[in-house]
Jmol script that loads the backbone (N, CA, C; Angstrom):
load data "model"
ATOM      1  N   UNK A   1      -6.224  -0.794  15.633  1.00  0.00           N
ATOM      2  CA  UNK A   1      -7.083  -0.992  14.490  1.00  0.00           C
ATOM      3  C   UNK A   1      -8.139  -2.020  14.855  1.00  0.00           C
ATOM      4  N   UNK A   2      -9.188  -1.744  14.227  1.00  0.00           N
ATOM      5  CA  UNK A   2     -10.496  -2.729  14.779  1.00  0.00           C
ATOM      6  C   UNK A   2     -11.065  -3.303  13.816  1.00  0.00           C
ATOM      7  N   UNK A   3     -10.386  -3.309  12.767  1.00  0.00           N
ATOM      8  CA  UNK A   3     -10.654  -4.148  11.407  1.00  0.00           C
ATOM      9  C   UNK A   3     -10.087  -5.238  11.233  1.00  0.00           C
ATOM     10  N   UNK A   4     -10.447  -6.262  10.297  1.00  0.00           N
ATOM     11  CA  UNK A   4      -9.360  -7.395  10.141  1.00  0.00           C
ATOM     12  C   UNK A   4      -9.056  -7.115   8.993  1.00  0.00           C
ATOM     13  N   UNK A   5      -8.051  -7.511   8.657  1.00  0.00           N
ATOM     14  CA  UNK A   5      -7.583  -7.195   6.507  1.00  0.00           C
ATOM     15  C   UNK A   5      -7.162  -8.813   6.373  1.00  0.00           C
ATOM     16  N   UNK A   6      -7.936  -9.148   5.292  1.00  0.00           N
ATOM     17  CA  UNK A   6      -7.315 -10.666   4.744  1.00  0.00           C
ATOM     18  C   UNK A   6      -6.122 -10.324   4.519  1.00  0.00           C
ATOM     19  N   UNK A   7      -5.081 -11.363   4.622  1.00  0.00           N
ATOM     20  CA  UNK A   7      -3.245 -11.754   3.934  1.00  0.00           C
ATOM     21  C   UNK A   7      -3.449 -11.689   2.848  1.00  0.00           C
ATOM     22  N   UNK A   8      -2.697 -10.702   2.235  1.00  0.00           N
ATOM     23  CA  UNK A   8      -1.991 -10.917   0.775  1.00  0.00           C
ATOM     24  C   UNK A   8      -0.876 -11.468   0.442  1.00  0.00           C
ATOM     25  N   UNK A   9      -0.788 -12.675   0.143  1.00  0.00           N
ATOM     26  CA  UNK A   9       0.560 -13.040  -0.854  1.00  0.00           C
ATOM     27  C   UNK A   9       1.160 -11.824  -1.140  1.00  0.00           C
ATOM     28  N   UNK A  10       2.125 -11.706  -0.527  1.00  0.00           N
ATOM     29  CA  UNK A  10       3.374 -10.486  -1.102  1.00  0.00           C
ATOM     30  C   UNK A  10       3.888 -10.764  -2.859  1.00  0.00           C
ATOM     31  N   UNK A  11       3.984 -11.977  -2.922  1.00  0.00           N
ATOM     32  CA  UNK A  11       4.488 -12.276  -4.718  1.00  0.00           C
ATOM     33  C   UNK A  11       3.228 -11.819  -5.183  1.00  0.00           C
ATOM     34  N   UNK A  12       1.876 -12.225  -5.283  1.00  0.00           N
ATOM     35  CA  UNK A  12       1.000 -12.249  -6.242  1.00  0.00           C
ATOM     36  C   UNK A  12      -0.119 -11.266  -5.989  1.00  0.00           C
ATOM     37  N   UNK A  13      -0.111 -10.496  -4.533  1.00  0.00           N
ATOM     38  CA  UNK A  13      -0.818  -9.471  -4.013  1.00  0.00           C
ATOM     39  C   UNK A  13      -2.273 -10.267  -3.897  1.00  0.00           C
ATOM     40  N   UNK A  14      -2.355 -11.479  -3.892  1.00  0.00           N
ATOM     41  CA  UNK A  14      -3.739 -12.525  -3.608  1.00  0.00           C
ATOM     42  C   UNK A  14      -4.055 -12.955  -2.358  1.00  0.00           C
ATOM     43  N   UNK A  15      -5.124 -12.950  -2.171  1.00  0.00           N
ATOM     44  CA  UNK A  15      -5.326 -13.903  -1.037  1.00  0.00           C
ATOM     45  C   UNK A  15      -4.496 -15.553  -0.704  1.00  0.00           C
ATOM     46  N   UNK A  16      -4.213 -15.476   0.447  1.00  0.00           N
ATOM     47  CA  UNK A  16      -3.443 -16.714   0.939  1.00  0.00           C
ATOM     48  C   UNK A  16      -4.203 -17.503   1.973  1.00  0.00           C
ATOM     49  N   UNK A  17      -3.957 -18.839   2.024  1.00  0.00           N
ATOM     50  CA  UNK A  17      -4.381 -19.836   2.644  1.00  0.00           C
ATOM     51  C   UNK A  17      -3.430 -19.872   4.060  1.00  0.00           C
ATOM     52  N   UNK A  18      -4.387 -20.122   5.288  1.00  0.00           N
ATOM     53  CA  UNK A  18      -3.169 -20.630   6.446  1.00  0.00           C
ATOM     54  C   UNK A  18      -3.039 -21.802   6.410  1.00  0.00           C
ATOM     55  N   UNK A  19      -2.779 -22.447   7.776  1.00  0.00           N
ATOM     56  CA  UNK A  19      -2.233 -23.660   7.839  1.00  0.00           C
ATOM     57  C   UNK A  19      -3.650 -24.529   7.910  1.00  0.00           C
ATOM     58  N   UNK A  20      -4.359 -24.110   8.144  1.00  0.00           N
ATOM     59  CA  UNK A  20      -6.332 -24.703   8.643  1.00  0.00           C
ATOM     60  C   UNK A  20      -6.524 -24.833   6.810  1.00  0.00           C
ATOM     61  N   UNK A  21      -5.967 -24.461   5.739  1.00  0.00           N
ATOM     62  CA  UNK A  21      -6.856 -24.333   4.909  1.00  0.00           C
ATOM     63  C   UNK A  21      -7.866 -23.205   4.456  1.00  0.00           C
ATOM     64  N   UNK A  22      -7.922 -22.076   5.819  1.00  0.00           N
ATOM     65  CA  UNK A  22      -8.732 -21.152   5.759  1.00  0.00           C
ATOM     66  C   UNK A  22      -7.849 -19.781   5.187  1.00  0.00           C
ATOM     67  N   UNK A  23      -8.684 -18.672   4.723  1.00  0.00           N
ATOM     68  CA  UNK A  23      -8.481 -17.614   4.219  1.00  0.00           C
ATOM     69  C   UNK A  23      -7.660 -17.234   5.434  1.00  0.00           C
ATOM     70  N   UNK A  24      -6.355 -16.550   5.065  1.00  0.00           N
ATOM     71  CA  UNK A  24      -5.671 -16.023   6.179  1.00  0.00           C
ATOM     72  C   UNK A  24      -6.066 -14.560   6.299  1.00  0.00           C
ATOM     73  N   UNK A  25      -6.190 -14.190   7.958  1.00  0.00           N
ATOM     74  CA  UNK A  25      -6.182 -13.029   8.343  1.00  0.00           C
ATOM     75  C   UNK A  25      -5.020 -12.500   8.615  1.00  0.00           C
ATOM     76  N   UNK A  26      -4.456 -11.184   8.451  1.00  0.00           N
ATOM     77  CA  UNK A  26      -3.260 -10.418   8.673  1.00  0.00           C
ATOM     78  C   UNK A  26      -3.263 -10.043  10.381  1.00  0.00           C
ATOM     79  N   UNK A  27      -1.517  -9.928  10.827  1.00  0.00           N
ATOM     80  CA  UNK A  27      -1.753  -9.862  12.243  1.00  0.00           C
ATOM     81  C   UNK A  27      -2.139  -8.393  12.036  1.00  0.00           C
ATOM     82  N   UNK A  28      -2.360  -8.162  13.653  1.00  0.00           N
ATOM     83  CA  UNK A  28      -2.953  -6.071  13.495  1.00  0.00           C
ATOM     84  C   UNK A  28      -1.914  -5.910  13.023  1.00  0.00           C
ATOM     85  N   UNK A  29      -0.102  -5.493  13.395  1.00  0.00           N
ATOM     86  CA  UNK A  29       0.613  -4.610  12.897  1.00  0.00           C
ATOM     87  C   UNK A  29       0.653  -4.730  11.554  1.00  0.00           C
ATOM     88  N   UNK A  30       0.915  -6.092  11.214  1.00  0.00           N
ATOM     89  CA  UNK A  30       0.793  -5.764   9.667  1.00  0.00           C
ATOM     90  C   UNK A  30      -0.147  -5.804   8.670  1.00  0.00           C
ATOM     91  N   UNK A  31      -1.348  -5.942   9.586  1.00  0.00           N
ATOM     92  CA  UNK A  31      -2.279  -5.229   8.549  1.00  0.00           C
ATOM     93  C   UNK A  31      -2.570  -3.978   8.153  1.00  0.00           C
ATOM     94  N   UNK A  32      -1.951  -3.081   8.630  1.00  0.00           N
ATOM     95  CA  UNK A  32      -1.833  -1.592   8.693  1.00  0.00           C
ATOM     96  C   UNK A  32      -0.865  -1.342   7.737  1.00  0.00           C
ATOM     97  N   UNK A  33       0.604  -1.847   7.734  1.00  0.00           N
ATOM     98  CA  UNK A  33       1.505  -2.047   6.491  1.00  0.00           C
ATOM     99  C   UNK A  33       0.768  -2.719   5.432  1.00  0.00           C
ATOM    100  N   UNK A  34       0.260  -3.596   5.499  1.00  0.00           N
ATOM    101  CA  UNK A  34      -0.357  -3.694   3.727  1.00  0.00           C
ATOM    102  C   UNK A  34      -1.909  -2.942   4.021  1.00  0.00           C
ATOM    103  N   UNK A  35      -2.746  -2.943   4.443  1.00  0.00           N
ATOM    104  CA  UNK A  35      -3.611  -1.646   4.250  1.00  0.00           C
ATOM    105  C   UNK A  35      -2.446  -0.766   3.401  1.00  0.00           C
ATOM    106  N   UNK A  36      -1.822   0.031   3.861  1.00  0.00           N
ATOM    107  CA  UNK A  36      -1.425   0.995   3.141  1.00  0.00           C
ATOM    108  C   UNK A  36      -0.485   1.015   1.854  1.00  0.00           C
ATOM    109  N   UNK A  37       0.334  -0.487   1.852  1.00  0.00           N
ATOM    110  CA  UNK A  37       0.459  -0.647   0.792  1.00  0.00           C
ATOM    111  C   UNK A  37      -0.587  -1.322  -0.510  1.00  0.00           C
ATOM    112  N   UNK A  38      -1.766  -1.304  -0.017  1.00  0.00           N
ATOM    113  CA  UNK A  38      -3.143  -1.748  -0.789  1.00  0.00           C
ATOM    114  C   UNK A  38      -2.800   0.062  -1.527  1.00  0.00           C
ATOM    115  N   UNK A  39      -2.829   0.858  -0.100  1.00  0.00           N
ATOM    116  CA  UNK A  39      -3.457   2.464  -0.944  1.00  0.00           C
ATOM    117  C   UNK A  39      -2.457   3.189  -1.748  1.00  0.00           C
ATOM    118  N   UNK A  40      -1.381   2.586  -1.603  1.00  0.00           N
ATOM    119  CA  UNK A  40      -0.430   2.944  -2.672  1.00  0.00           C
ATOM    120  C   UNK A  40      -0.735   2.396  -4.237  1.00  0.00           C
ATOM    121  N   UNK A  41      -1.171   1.266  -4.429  1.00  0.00           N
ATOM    122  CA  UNK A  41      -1.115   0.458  -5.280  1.00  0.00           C
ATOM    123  C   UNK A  41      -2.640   0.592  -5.992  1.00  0.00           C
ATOM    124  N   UNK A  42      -3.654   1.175  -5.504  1.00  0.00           N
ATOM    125  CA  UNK A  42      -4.712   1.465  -5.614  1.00  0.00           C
ATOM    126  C   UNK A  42      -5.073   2.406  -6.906  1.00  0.00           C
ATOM    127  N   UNK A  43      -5.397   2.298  -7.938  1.00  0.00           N
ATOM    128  CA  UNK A  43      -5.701   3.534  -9.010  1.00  0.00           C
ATOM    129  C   UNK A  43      -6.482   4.646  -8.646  1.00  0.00           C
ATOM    130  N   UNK A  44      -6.475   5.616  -8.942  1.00  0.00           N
ATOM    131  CA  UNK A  44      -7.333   6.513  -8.810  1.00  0.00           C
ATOM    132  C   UNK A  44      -8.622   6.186 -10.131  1.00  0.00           C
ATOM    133  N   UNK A  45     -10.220   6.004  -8.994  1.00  0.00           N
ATOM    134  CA  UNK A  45     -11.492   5.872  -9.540  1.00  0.00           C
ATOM    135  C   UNK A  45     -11.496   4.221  -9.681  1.00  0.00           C
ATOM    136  N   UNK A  46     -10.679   3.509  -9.211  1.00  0.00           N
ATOM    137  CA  UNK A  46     -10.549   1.771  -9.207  1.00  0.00           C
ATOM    138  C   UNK A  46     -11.310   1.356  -8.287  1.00  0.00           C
ATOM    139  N   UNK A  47     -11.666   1.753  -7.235  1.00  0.00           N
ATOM    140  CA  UNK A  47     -12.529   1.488  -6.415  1.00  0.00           C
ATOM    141  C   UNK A  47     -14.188   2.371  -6.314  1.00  0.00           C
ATOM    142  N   UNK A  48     -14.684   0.880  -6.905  1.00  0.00           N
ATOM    143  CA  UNK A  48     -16.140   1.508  -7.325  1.00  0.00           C
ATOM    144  C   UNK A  48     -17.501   1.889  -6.444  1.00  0.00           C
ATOM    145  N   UNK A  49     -16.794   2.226  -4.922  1.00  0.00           N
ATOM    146  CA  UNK A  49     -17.257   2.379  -3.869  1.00  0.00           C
ATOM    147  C   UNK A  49     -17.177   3.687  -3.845  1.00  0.00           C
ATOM    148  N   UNK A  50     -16.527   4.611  -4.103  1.00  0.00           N
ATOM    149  CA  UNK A  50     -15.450   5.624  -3.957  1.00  0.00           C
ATOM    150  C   UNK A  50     -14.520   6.138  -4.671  1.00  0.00           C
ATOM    151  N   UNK A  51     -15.022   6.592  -5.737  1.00  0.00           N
ATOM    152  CA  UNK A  51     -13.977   6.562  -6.924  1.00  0.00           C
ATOM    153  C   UNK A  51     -13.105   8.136  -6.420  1.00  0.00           C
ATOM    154  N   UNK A  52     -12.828   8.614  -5.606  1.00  0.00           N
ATOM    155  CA  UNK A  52     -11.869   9.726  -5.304  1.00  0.00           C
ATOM    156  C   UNK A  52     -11.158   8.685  -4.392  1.00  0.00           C
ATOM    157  N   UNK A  53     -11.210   7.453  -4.238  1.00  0.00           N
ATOM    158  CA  UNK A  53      -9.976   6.871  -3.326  1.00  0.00           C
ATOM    159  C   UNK A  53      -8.618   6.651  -4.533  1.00  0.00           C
ATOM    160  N   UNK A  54      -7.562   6.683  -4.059  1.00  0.00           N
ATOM    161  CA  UNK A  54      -6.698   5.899  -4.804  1.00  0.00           C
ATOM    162  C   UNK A  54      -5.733   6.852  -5.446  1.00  0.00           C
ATOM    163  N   UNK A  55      -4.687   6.638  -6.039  1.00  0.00           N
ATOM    164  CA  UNK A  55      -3.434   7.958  -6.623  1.00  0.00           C
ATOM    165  C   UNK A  55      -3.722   7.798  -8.032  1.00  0.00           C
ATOM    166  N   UNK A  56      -3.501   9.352  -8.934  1.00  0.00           N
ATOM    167  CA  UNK A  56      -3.663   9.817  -9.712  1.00  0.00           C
ATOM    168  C   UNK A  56      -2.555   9.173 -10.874  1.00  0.00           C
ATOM    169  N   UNK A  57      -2.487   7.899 -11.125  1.00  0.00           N
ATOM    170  CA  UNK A  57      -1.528   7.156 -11.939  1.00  0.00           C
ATOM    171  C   UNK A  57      -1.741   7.295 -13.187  1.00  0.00           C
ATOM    172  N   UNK A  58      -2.753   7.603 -13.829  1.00  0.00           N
ATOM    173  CA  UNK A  58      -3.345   7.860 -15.245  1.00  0.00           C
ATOM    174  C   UNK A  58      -3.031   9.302 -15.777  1.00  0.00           C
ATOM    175  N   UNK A  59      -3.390  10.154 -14.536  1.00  0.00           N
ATOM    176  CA  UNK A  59      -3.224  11.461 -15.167  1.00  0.00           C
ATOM    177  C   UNK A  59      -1.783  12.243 -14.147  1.00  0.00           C
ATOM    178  N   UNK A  60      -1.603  11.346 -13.723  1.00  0.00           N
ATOM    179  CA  UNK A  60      -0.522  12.897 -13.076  1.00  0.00           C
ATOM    180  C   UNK A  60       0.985  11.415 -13.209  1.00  0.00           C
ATOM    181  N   UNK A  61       1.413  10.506 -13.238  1.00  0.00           N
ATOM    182  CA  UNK A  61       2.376   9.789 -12.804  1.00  0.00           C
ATOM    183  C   UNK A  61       2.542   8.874 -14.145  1.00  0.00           C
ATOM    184  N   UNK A  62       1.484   7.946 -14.504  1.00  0.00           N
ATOM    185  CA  UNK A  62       1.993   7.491 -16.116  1.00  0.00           C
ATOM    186  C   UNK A  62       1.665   7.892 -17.368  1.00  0.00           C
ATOM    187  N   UNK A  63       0.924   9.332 -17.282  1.00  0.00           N
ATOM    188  CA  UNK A  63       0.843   9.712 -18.243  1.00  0.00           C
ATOM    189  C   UNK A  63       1.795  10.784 -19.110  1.00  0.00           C
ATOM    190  N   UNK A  64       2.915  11.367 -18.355  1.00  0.00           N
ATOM    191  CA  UNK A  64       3.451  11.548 -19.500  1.00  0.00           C
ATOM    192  C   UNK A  64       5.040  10.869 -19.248  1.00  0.00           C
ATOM    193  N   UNK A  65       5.038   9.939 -18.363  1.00  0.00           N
ATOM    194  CA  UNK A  65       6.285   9.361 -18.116  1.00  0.00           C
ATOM    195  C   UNK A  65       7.530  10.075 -17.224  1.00  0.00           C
ATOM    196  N   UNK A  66       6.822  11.479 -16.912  1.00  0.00           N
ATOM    197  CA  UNK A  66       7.943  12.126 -17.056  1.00  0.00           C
ATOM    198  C   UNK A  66       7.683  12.648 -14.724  1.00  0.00           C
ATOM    199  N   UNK A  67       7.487  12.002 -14.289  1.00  0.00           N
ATOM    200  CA  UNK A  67       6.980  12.529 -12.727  1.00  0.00           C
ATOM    201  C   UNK A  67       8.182  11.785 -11.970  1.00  0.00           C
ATOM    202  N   UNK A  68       8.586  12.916 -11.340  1.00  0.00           N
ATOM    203  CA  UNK A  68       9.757  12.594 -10.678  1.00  0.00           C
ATOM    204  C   UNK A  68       9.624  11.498  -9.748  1.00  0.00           C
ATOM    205  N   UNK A  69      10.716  10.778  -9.000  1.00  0.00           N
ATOM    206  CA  UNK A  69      10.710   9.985  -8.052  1.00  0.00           C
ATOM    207  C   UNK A  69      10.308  11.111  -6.371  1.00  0.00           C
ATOM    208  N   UNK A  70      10.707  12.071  -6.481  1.00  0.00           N
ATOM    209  CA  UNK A  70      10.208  12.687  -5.295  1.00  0.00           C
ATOM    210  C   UNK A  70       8.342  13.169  -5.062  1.00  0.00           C
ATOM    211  N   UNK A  71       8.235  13.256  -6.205  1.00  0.00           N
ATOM    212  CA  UNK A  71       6.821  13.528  -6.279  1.00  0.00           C
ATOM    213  C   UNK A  71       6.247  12.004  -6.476  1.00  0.00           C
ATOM    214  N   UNK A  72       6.562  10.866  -6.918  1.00  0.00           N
ATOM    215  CA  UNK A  72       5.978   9.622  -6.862  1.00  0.00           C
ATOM    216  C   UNK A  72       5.754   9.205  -5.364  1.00  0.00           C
ATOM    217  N   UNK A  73       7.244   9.738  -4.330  1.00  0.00           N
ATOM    218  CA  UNK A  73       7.421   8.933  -3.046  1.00  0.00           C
ATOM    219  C   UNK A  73       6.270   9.684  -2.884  1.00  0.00           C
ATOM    220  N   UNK A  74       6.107  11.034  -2.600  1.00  0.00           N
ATOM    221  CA  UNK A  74       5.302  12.181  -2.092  1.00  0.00           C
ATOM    222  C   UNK A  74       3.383  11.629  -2.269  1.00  0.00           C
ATOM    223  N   UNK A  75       3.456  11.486  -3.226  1.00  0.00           N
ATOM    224  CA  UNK A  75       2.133  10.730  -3.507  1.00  0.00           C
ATOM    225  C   UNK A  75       2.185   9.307  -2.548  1.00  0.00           C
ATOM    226  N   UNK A  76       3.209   8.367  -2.640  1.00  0.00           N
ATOM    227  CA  UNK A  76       2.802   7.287  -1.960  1.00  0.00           C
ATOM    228  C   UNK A  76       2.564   7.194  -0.631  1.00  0.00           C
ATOM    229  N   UNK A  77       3.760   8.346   0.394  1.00  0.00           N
ATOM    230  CA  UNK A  77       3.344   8.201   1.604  1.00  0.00           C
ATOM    231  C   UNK A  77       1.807   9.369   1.775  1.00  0.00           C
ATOM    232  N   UNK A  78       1.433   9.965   0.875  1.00  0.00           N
ATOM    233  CA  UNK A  78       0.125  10.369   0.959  1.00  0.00           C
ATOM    234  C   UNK A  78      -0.940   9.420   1.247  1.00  0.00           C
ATOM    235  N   UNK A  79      -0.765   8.482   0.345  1.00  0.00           N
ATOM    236  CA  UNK A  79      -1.579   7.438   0.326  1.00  0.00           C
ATOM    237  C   UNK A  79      -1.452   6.591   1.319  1.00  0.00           C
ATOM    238  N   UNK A  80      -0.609   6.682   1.865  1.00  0.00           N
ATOM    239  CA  UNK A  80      -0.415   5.323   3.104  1.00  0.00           C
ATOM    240  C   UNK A  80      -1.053   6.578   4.156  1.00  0.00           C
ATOM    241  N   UNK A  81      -0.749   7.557   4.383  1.00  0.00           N
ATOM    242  CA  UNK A  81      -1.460   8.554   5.538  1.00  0.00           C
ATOM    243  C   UNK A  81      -2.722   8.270   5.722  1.00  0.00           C
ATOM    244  N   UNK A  82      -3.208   7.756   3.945  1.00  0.00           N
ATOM    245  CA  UNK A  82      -4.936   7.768   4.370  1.00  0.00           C
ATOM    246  C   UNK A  82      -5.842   6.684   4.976  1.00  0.00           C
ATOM    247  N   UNK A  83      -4.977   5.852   5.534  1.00  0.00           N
ATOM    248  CA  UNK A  83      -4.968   4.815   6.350  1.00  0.00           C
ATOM    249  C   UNK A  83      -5.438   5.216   7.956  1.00  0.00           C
ATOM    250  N   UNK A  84      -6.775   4.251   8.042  1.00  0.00           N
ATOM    251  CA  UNK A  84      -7.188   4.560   9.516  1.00  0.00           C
ATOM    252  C   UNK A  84      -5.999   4.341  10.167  1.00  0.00           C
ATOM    253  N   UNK A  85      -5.288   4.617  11.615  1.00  0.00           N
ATOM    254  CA  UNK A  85      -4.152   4.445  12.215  1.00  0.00           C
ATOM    255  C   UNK A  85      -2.778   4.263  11.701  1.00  0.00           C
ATOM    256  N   UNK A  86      -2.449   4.805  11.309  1.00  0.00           N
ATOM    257  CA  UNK A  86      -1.379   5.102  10.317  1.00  0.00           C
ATOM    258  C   UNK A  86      -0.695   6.722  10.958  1.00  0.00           C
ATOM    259  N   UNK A  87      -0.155   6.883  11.418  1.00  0.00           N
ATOM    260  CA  UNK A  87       0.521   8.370  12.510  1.00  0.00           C
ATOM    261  C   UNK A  87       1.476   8.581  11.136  1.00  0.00           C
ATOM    262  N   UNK A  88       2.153   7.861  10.994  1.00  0.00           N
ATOM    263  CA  UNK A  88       3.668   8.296  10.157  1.00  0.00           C
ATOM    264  C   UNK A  88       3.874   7.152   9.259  1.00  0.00           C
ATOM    265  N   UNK A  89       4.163   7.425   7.205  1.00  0.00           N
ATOM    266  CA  UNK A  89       4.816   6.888   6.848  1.00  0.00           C
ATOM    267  C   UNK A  89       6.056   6.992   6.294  1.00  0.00           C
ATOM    268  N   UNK A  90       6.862   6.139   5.780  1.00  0.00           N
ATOM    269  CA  UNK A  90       7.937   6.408   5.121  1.00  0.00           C
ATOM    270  C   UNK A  90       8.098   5.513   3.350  1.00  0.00           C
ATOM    271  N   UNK A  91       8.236   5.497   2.773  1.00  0.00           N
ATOM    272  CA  UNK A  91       8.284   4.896   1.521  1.00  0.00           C
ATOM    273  C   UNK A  91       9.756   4.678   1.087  1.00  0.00           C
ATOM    274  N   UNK A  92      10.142   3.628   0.443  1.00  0.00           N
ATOM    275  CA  UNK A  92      11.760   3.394  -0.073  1.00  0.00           C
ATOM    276  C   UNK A  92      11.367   2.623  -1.212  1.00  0.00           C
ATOM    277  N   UNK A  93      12.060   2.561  -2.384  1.00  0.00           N
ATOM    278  CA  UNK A  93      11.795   1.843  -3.715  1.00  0.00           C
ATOM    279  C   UNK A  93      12.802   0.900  -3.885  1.00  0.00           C
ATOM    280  N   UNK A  94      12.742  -0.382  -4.147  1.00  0.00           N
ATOM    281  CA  UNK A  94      13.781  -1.327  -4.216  1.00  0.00           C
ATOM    282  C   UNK A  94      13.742  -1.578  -5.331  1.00  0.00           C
ATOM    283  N   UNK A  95      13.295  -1.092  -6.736  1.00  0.00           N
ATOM    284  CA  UNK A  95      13.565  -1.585  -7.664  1.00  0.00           C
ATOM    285  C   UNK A  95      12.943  -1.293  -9.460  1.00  0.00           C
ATOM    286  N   UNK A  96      13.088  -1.023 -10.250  1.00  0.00           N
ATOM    287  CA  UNK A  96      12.376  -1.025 -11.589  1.00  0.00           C
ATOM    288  C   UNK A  96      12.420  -1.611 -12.381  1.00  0.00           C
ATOM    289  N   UNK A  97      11.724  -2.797 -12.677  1.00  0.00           N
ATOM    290  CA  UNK A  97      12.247  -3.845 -13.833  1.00  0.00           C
ATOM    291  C   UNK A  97      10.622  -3.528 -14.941  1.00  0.00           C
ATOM    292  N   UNK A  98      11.062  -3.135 -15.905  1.00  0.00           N
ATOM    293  CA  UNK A  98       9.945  -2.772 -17.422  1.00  0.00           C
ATOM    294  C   UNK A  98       8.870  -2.052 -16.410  1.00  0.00           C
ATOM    295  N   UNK A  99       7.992  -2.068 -16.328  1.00  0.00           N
ATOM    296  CA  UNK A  99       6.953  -0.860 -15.797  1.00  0.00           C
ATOM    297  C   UNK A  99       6.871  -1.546 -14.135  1.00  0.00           C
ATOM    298  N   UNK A 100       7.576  -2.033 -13.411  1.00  0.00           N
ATOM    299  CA  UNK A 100       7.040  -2.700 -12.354  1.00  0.00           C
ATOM    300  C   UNK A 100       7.666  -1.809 -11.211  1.00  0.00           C
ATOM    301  N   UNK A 101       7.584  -1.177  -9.941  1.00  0.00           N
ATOM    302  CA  UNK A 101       8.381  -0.463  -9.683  1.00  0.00           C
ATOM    303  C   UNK A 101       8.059  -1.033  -8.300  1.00  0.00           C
ATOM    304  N   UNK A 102       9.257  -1.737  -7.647  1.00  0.00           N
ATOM    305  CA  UNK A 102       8.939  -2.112  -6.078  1.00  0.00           C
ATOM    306  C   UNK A 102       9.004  -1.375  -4.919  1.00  0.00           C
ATOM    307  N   UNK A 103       9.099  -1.460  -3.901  1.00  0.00           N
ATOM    308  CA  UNK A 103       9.937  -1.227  -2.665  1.00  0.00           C
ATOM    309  C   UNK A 103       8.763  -1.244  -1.494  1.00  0.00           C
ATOM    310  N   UNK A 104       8.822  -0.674  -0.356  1.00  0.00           N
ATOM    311  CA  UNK A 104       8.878  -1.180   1.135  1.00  0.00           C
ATOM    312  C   UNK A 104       7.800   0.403   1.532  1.00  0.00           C
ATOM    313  N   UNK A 105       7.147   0.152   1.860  1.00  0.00           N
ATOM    314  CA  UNK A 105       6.661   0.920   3.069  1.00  0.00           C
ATOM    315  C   UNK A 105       6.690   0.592   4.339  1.00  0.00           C
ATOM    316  N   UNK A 106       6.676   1.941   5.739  1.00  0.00           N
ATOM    317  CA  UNK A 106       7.262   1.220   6.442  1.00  0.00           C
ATOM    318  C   UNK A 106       6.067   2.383   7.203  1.00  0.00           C
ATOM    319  N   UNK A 107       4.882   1.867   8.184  1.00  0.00           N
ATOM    320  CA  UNK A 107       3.861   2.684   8.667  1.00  0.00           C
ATOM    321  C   UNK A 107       4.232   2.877  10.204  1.00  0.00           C
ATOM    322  N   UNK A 108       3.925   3.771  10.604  1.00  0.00           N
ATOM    323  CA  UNK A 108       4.021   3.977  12.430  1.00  0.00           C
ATOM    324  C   UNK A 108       2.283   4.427  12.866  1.00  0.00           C
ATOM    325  N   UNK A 109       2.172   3.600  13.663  1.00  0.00           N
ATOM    326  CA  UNK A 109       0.819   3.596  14.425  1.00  0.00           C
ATOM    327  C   UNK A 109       0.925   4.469  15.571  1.00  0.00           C
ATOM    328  N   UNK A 110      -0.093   4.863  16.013  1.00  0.00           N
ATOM    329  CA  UNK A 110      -0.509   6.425  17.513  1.00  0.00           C
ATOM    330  C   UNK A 110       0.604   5.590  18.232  1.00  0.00           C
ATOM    331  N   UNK A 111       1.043   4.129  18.421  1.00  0.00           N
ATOM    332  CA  UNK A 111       1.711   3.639  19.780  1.00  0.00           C
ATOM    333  C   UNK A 111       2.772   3.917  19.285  1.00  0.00           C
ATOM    334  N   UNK A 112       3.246   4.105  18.252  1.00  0.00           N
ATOM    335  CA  UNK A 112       5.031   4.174  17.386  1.00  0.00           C
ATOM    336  C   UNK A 112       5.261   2.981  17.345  1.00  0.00           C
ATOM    337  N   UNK A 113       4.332   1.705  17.180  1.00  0.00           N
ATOM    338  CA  UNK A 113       4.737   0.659  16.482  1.00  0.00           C
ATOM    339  C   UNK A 113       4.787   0.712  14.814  1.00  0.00           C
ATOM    340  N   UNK A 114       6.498   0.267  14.965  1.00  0.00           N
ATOM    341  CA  UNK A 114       5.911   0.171  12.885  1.00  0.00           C
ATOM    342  C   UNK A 114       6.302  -1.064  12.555  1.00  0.00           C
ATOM    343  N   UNK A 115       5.379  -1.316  11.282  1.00  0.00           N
ATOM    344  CA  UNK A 115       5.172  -2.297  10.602  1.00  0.00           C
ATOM    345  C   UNK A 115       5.621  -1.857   9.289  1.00  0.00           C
ATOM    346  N   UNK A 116       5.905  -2.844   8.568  1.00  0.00           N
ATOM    347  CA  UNK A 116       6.302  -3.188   6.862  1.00  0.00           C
ATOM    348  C   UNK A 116       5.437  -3.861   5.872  1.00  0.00           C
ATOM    349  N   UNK A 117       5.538  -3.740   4.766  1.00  0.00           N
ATOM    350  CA  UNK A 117       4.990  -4.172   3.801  1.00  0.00           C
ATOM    351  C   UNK A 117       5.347  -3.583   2.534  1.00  0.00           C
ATOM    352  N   UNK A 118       5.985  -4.569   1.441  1.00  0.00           N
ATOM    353  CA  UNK A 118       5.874  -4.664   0.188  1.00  0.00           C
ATOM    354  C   UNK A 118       5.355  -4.408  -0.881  1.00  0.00           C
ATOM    355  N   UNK A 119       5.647  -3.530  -1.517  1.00  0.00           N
ATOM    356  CA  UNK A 119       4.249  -3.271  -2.889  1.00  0.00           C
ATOM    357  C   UNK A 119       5.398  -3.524  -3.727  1.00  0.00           C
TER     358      UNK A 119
END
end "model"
wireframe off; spacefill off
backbone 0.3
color backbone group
């Protein structure tokens, strides 16, 4: 990957400070794991660059409550695919507390390095 992705705070999904005081940059592997957990987490039309980026959460997943967990995973590792260097993902859910729904993506890069990240 030939991009840099600022660090997100995993608790607050914010930008984080390093040890300099400065905006932290993500290492490559895991900037590719949160890249793609950015595109999971992403609305569809939320990004006003590109409003066909992002998953269909309004109309196909919270709108009638009723979208299975196989078709949710199915959508998420979609979304992590659409990640420059991203070969293979996998998605696992750790959790549902009132509308919040966690768990782990886990990305494989062209080298079969994989990386993790939290949504």
């Amino acid at each position: 990957m030939s991009g840099k992705t600022l660090f997100l705070d995993a608790a607050a999904w914010d930008l984080a400070l390093d040890s300099g005081g400065n905006i932290a940059v993500a290492t490559s592997n895991y900037s590719l794991a949160q890249d793609a957990a950015s595109a999971i987490r992403t609305f569809q039309g939320e990004c006003y660059y590109d409003t066909s980026q992002g998953l269909p959460y309004w109309t196909q997943i919270l709108d009638n409550g009723q979208a299975s967990i196989a078709v949710v995973k199915a959508q998420f590792v979609a979304a992590a695919l659409t990640v420059p260097g991203v070969a293979s993902a996998q998605v696992y859910f750790s959790g549902l507390s009132g509308r919040n729904l966690t768990g782990q993506v886990q990305v494989t890069d062209s080298s079969g390095i994989v990386s993790t990240a939290e949504f």
